[in-house]
C-alpha positions as CSV (number, residue, x, y, z in Angstrom):
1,X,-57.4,-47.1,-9.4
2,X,-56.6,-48.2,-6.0
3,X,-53.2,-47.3,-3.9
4,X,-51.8,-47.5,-1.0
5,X,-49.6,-44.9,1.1
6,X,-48.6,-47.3,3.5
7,X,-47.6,-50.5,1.8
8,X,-43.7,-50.1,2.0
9,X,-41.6,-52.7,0.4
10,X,-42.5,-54.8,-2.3
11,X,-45.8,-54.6,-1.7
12,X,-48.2,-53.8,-4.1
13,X,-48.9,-49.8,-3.8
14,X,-51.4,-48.7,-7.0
15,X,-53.6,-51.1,-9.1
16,X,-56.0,-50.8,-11.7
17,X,-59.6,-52.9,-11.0
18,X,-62.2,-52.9,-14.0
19,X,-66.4,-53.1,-13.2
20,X,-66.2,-56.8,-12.7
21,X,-63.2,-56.6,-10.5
22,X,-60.3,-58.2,-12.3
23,X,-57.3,-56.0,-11.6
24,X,-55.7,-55.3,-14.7
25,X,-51.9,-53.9,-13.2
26,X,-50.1,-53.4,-10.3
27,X,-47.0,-51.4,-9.2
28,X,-44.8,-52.5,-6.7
29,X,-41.8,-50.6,-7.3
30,X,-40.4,-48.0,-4.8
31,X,-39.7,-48.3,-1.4
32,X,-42.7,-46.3,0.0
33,X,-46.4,-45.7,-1.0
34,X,-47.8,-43.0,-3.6
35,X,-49.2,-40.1,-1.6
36,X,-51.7,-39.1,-5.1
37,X,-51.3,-39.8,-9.3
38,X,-52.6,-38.8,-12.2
39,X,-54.7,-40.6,-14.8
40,X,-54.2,-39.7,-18.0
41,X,-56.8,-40.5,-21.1
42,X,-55.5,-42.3,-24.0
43,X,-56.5,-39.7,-26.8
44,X,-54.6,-37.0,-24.7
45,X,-57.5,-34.9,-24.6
46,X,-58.6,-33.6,-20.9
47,X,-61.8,-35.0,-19.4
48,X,-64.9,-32.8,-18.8
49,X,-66.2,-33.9,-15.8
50,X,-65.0,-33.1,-12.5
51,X,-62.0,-35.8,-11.9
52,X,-61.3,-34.4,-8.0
53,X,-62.5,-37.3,-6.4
């Protein structure tokens, strides 16, 4: 996950990259960047490891 405080507009402000670096989304939306987000797992169960990164 990648984003972008600054990028105001319509441009692109979070996006999703995999390990071979093919971005799978992006948000535009808004007017202003994201200042932080959360990422959520898809079995709704909390991760173990340390995710402040």
């Amino acid at each position: 996950m990648i984003t972008s405080y600054h990028a105001n507009g319509d441009r692109v402000k979070l996006f999703e990259v995999t390990r071979e670096k093919k971005v799978v989304w992006r948000y535009s939306g808004m007017t202003t960047g994201f200042h932080h987000f959360q990422i959520l797992t898809t079995n709704g169960k909390p991760l173990k490891e340390n995710t402040w990164k």
